[in-house]
VOPAGU-2260 file (C-alpha; in pm, 1 decimal, decimal comma):
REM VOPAGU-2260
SITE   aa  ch    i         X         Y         Z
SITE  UNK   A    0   -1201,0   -2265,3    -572,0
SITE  UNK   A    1    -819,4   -2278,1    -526,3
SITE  UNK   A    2    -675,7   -2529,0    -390,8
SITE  UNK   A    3    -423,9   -2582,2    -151,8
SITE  UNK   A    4    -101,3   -2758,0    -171,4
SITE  UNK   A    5     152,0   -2937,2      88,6
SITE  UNK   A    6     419,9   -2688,3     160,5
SITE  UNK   A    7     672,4   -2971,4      75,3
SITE  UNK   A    8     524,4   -3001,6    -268,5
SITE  UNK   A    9     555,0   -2654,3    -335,0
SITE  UNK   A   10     922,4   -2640,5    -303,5
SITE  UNK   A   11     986,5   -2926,1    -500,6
SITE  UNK   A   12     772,9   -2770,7    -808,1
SITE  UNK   A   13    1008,3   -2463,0    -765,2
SITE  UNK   A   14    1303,6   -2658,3    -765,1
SITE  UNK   A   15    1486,3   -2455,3    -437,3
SITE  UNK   A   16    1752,9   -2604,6    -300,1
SITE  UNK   A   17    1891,6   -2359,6    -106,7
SITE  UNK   A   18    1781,1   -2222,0     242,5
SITE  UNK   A   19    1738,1   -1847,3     146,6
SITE  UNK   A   20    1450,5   -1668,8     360,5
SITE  UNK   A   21    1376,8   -1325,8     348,9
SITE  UNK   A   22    1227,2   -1123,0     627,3
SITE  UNK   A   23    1005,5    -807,5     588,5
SITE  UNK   A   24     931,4    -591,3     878,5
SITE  UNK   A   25     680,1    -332,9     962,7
SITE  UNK   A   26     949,4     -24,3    1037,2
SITE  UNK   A   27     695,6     178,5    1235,6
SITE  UNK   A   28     665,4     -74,2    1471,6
SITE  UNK   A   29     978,3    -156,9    1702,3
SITE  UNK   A   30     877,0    -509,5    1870,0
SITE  UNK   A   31     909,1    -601,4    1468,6
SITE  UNK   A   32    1269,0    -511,1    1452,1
SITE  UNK   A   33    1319,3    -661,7    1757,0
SITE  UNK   A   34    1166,7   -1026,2    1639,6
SITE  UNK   A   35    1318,2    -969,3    1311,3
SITE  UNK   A   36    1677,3    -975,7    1483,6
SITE  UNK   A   37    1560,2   -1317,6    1659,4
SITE  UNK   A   38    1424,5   -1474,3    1366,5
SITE  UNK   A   39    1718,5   -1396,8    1190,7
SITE  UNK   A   40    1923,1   -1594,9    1418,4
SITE  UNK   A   41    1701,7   -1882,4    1467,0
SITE  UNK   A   42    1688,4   -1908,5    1073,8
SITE  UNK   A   43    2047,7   -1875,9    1069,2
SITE  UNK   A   44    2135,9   -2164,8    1288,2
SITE  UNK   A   45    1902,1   -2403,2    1072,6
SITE  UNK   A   46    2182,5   -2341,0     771,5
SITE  UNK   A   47    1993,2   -2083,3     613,9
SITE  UNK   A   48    2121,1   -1720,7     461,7
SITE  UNK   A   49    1850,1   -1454,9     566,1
SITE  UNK   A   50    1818,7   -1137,1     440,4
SITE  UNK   A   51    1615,2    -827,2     601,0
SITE  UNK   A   52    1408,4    -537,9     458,2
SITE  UNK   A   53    1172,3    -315,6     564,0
SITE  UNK   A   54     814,9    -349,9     410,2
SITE  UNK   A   55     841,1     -39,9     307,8
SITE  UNK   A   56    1110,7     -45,8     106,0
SITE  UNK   A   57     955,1    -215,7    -193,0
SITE  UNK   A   58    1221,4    -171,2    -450,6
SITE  UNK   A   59    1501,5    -291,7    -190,4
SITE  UNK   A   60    1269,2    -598,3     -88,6
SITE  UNK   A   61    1257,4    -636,3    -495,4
SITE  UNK   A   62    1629,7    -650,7    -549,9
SITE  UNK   A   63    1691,4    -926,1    -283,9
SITE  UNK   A   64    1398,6   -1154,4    -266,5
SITE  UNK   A   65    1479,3   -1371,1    -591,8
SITE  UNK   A   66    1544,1   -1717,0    -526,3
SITE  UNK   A   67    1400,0   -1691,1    -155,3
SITE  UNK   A   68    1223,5   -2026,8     -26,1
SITE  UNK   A   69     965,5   -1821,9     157,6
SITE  UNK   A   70     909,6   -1469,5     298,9
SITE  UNK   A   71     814,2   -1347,5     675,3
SITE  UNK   A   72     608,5   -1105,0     726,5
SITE  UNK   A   73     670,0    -902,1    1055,4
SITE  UNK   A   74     324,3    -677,0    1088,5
SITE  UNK   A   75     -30,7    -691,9    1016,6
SITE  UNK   A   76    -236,1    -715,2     712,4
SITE  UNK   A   77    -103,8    -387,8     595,7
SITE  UNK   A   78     225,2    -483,2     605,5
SITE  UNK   A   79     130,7    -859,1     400,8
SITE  UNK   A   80     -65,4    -620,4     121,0
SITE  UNK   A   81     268,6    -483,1     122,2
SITE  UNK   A   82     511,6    -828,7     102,5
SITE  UNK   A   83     223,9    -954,4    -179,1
SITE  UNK   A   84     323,6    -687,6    -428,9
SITE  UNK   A   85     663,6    -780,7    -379,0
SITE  UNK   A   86     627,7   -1173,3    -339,0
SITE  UNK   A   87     319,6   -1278,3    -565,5
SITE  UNK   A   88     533,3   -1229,5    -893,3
SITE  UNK   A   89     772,6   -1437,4    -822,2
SITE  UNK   A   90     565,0   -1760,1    -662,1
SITE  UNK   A   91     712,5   -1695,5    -342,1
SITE  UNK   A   92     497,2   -1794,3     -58,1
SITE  UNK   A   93     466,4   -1551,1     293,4
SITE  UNK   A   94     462,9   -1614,2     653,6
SITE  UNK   A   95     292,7   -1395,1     806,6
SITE  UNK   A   96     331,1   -1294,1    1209,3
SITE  UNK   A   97      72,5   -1112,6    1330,1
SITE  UNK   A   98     223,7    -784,7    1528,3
SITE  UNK   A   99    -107,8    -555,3    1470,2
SITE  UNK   A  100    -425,7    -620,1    1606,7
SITE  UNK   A  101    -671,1    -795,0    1405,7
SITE  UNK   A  102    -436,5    -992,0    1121,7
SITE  UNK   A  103    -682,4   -1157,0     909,1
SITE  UNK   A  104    -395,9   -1308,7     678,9
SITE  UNK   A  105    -203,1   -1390,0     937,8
SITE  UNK   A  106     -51,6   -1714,4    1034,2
SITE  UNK   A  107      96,5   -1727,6    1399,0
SITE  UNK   A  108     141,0   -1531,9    1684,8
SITE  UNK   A  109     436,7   -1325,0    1756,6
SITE  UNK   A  110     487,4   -1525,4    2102,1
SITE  UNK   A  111     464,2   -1846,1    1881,9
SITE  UNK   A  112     703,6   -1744,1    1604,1
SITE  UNK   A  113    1054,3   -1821,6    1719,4
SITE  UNK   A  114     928,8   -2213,2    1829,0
SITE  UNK   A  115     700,5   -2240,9    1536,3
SITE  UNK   A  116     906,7   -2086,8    1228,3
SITE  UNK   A  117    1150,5   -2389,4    1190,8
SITE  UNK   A  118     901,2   -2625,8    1115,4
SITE  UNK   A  119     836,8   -2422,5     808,8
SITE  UNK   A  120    1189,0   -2463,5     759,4
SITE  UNK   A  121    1177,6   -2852,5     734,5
SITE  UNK   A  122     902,7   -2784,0     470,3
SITE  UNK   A  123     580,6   -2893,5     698,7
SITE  UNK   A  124     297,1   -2721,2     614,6
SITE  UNK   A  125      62,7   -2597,3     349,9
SITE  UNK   A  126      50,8   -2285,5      98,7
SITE  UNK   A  127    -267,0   -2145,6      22,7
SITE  UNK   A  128    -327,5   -1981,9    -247,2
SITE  UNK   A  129    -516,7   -1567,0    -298,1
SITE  UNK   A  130    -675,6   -1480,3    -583,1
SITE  UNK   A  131    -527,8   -1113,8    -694,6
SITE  UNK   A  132    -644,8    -809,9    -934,2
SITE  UNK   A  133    -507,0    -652,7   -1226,6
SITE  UNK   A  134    -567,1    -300,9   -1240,9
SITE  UNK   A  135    -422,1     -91,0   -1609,1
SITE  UNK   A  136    -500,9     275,7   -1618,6
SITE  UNK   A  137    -569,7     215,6   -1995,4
SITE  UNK   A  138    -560,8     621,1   -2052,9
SITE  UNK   A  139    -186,3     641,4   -1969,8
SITE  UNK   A  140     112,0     470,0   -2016,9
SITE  UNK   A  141     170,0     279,7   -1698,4
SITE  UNK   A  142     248,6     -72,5   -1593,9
SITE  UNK   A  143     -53,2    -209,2   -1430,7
SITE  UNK   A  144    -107,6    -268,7   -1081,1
SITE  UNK   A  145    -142,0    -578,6    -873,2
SITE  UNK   A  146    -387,8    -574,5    -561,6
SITE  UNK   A  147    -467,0    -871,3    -331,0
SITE  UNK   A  148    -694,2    -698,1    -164,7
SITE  UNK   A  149    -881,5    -458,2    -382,5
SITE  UNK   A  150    -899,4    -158,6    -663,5
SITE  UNK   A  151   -1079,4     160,2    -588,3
SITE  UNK   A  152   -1185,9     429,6    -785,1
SITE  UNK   A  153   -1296,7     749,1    -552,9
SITE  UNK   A  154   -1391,8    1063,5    -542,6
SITE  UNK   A  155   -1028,8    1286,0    -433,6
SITE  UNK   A  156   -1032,5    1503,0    -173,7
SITE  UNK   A  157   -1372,2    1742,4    -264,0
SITE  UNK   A  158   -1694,2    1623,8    -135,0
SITE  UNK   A  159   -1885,1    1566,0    -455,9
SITE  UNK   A  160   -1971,4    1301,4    -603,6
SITE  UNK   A  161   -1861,4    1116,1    -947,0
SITE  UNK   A  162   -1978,9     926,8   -1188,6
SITE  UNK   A  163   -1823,2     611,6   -1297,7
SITE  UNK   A  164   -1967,4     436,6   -1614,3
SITE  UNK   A  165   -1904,8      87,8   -1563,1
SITE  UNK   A  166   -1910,2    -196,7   -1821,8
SITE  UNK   A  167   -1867,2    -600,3   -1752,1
SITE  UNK   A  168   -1727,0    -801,2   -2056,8
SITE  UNK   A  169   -1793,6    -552,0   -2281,4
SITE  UNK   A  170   -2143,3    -496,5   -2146,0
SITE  UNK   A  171   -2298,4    -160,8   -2053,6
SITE  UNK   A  172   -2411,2    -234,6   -1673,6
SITE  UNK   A  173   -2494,2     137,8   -1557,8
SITE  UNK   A  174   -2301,6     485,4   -1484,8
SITE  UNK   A  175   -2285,9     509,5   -1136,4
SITE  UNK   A  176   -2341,6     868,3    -931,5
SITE  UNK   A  177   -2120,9     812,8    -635,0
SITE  UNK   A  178   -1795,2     849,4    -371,8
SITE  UNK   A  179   -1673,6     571,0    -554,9
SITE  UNK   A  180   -1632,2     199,5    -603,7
SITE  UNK   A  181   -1467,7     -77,6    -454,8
SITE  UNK   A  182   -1387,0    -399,3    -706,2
SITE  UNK   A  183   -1267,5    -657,5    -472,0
SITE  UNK   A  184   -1113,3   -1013,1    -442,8
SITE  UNK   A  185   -1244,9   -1264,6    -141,3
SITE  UNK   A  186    -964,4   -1163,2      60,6
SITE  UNK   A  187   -1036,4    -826,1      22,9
SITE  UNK   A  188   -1440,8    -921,8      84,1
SITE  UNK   A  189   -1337,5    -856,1     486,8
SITE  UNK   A  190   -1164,5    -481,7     413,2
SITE  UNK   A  191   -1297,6    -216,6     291,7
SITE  UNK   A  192   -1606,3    -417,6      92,6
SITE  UNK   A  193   -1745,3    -566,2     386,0
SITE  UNK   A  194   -1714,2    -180,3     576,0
SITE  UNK   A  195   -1924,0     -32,5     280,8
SITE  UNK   A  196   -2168,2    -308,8     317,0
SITE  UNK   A  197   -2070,6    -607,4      80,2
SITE  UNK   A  198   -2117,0    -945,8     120,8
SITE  UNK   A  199   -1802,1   -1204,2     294,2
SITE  UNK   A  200   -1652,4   -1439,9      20,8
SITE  UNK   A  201   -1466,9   -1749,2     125,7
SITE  UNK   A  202   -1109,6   -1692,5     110,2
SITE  UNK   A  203   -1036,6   -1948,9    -169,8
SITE  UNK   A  204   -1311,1   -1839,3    -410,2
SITE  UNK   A  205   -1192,9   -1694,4    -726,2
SITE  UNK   A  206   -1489,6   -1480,6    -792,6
SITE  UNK   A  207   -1457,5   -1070,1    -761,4
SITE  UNK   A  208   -1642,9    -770,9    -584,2
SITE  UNK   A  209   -1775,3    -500,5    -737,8
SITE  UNK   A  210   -1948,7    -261,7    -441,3
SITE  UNK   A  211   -2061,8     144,3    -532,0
SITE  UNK   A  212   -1940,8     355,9    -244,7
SITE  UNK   A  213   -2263,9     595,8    -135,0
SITE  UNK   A  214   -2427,0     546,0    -455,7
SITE  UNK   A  215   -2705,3     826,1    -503,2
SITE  UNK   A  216   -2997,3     752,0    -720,3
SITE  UNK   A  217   -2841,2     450,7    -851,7
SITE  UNK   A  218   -2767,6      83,4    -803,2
SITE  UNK   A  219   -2625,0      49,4    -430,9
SITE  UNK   A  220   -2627,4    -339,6    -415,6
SITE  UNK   A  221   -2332,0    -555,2    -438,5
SITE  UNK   A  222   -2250,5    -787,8    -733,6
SITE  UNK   A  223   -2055,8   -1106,4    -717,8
SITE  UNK   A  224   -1872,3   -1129,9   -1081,2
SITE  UNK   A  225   -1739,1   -1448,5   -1239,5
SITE  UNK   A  226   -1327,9   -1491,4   -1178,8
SITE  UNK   A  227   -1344,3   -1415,9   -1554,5
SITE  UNK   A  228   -1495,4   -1133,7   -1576,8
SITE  UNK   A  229   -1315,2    -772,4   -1749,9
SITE  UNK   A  230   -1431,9    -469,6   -1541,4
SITE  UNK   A  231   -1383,4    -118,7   -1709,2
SITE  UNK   A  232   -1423,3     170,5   -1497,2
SITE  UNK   A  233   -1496,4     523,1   -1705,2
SITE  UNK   A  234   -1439,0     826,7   -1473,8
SITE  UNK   A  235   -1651,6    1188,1   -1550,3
SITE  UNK   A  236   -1547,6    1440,7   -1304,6
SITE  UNK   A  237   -1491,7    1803,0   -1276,7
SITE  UNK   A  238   -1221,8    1727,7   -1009,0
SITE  UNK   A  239    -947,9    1546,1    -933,2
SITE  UNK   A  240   -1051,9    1161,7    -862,6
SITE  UNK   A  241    -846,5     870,3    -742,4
SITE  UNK   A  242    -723,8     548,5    -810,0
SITE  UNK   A  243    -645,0     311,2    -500,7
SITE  UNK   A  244    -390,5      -0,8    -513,3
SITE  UNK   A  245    -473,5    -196,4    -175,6
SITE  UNK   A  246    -514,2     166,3       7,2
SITE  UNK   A  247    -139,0     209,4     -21,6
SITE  UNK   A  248    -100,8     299,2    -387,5
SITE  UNK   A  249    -239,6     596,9    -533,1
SITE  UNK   A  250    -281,7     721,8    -862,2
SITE  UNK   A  251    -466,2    1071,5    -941,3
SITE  UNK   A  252    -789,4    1068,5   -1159,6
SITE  UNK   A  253    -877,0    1307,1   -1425,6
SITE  UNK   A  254   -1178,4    1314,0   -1610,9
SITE  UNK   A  255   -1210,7    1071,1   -1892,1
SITE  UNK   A  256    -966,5     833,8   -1731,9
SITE  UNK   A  257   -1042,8     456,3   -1789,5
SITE  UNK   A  258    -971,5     155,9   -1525,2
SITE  UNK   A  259    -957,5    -186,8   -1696,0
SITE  UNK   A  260    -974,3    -434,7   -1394,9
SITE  UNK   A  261    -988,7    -800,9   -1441,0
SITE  UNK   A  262    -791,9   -1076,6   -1227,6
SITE  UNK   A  263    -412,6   -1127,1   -1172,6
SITE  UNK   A  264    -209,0   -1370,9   -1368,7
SITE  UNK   A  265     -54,4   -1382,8   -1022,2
SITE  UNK   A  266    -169,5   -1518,8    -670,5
SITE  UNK   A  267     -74,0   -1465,7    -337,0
SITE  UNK   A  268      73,0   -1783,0    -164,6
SITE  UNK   A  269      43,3   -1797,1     218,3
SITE  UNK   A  270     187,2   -2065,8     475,7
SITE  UNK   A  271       7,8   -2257,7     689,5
SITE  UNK   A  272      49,6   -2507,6     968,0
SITE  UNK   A  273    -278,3   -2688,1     938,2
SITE  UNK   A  274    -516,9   -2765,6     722,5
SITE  UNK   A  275    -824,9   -2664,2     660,6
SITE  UNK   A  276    -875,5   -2356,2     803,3
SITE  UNK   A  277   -1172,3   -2313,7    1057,3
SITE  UNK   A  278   -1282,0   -1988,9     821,3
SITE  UNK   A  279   -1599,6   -1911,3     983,6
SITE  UNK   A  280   -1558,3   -1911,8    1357,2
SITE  UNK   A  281   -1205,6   -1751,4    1265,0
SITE  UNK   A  282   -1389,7   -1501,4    1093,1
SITE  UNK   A  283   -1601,0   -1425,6    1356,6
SITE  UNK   A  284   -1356,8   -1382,0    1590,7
SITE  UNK   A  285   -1151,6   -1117,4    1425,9
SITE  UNK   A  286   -1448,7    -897,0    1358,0
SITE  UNK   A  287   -1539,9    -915,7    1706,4
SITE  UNK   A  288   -1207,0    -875,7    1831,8
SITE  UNK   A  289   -1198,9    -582,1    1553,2
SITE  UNK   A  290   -1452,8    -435,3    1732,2
């Protein structure tokens, strides 16, 4: 399990002495800009430079967030998936404020933000840490891809099925007939997983997902796999298939392709004001205010 660490701690080990925060907005949404403007003057009074970016802008985000004591995250969980790819490699840790409607990932309120952010400031708190994949399409010549929440491989936009032979460390485990499957961390276990019917993982457990997508005539049950464990992911299709980065990345599928999938050398690192977390009744209440 990963363990969490006092948010005071955490700057220390990363040696930060200066007061640089970076805030990442959800553009589609306007009460973001709006808080993002407020935030940046709050921030700003505490000593601190602040710079601004929208989510969206990845390679912008990219170009300004080095050196940054933390990030917030103006949106919901979309928009964190989002400030992970850009934060995660660099150890930066991310606030999130909860502007959408469930916000699993989420620490506060946006009504609670502008009294609650400077205590963040003054280093109280906690970071917990998120397991993340590694995805490398191993049949071309691309960097590979870092999820936090999870790595599909699906069927594209035909209604047919495909088949996916899947080994585990090497080992033959079966060629699935399917729409596709889901290979997922414990954050991701409350997405998409836990929609196709997969099991709920706590949030600090390092173990992966792997969950077939409408399998037909084949295994249909979820497996839990060891944090260790090296997934690869044969496609054979007569069409075009897909490869899925957190839903917002993807990559086209041709037959033959090959998905080696095993976890990051990177985790996401999330604020908190209290610890532990009250997972289960937390849980609860998101799905049925999901609902």
């Amino acid at each position: 399990m990963l363990q969490p660490t006092h948010l005071q701690e955490n700057m220390s080990d990363r040696s930060c002495s200066n007061k640089k925060i970076g805030i990442l907005f959800q553009p589609k949404a306007s009460a973001a800009g709006t808080l993002a403007q407020q935030l940046t003057k709050v921030v700003g009074n505490m000593g601190a430079s602040v710079w601004v970016c929208s989510a969206w802008e990845e390679d912008k985000a990219c170009e300004q967030i080095e050196d940054s004591r933390f990030v917030i995250c103006l949106g919901g969980d979309g928009t964190i998936l989002r400030a992970a790819r850009i934060a995660s490699p660099r150890g930066i840790p991310i606030l999130g404020i909860n502007l959408g409607r469930v916000g699993f990932m989420t620490e506060l309120n946006a009504e609670d933000a502008l009294s609650k952010v400077p205590a963040f400031m003054e280093s109280e708190g906690w970071v917990e840490e998120r397991a993340m994949l590694q995805a490398e399409l191993v049949s071309k010549d691309t960097p590979p891809f870092h999820a936090l929440n999870d790595v599909v491989v699906a069927r594209g936009e035909r209604c047919r099925l495909i088949r996916i032979r899947t080994t585990i460390d090497g080992e033959l485990l079966t060629t699935y007939k399917c729409d596709g499957l889901i290979v997922a961390t414990a954050t991701g276990s409350t997405g998409y997983s836990l929609a196709a019917g997969g099991p709920v993982l706590h949030p600090q457990a390092e173990e992966m997902l792997l969950k077939p997508i409408a399998a037909h005539l084949s295994l249909s049950t979820a497996l839990v796999l060891s944090s260790e464990a090296t997934v690869k992911l044969e496609v054979s299709t007569t069409h075009q298939a897909t490869l899925s980065i957190d839903g917002q990345i993807e990559v086209p599928l041709s037959d033959g392709d090959v998905i080696k999938i095993k976890r990051s050398p990177y985790v996401t690192k999330m604020l908190r004001a209290e610890w532990p977390l009250p997972f289960y009744s937390a849980l609860m209440a998101k799905l049925e205010k999901r609902e």
